[in-house]
C-alpha positions, 0 to 999 in steps of 0.5 A: 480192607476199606472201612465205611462209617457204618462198619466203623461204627459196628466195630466201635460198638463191639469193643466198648461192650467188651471193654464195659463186661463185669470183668473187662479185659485188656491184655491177655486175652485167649488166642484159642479159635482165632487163625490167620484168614486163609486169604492172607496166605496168597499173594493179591496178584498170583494166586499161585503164589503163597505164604508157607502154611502154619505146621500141624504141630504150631500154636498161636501163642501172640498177637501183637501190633508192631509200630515202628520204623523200616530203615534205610541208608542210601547206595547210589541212589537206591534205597537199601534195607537196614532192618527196623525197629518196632515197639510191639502191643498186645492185640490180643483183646482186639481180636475179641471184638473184632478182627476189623477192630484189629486192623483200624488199630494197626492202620491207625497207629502209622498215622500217628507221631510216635512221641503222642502214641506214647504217650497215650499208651502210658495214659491207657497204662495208668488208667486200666493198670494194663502192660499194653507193651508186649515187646521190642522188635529190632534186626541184628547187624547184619540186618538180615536177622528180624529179633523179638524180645518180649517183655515176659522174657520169651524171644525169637531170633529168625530169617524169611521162610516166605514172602508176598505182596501186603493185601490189596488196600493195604494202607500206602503208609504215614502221609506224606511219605506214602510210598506203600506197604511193606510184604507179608511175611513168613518168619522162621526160627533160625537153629540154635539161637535159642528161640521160643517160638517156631514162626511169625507171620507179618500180616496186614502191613501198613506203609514202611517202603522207601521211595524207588531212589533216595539222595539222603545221608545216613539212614532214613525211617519210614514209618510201618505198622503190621500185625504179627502173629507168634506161633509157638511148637506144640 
């Protein structure tokens, strides 16, 4: 989704009106009403093509911004994945405003150095008294098992059940390093690992793909940001 001046506008207004209520909110907020748009669930260049839908007996349960890192070393010439790692921020209270106020959110944050973001999330912190860190995010070693430790000591250990293109428009990444955004995903929980949660979806993803060949030593970062939204068995 593009943003112009005015709709930018209109979402700036709606969150200083909530963020002002007589009892304002920053974290916590409900998650009761809200679903995943059914367009995020088809890939933009197949419509054939789609993400597993939420079970029946699933419930929302978060919805956070990860702001991290898709990692990658380099095997003759072409980049290969080495998981990621990611700070994850409560977005509930985003989605109060707006779903759009949610978006400027995760599009801003691949823009930004992580030592500032930081910084002005501890700032946030001191000032509202509000835990805006949900959790960490980070793969096991054999970087094909995403894991989810969240700060109220729930987790999720998993594998991909469904993967598509990210949305068209999706931001292309961190300038200059703008080499495209990462899929969407479908997350399930693996059996017997101890999971709280059933499935995560990876939504409105923002940058985090390597460049087609590499000639680096080591493991290289790129810069990612996406939504996930955590689901829970009823």
């Amino acid at each position: 989704m593009r943003f112009t001046i005015a709709s930018l506008a209109t979402v700036l207004v709606g969150a200083v009106a909530v963020l002002a209520a007589p009892t304002p909110r920053y974290t916590g907020c409900k998650l009761s009403g809200i679903s995943i748009p059914s367009e995020a669930f088809v890939d933009p260049n197949n419509s054939s093509n789609t993400l597993p839908g939420v079970a029946q007996n699933e419930q929302l349960a978060k919805i956070v911004l990860g702001y991290g890192s898709q990692n990658y070393s380099c095997t003759n010439g072409v980049p290969t994945p080495h998981g990621a790692v990611a700070t994850l921020y409560d977005l509930s209270c985003a989605f109060m405003v707006s779903p759009e106020w949610a978006d400027v959110l995760t599009r801003g944050a691949v823009q930004m150095d992580p030592t500032a973001q930081l910084a002005g999330i501890q700032m946030l912190k001191n000032m509202f008294n509000a835990q805006f860190i949900a959790g960490v995010h980070y793969f096991k070693g054999d970087f094909a098992t995403p894991a989810f430790e969240f700060v109220d000591k729930t987790k999720f250990i998993g594998g991909v059940g469904g993967k598509i293109p990210a949305l068209l428009g999706s931001d292309v990444g961190k300038r200059p390093l703008n080499f495209g955004a990462v899929p969407s995903l479908k997350l399930v929980a693996k059996q017997g690992m101890g999971s709280t949660f059933s499935s995560i979806y990876r939504l409105h993803t923002a940058g985090g793909v390597a460049p087609k060949t590499c000639d680096w030593a080591g493991e290289k970062q790129i810069p990612y940001a996406a939504q996930y939204w955590v689901y829970k068995s009823k």
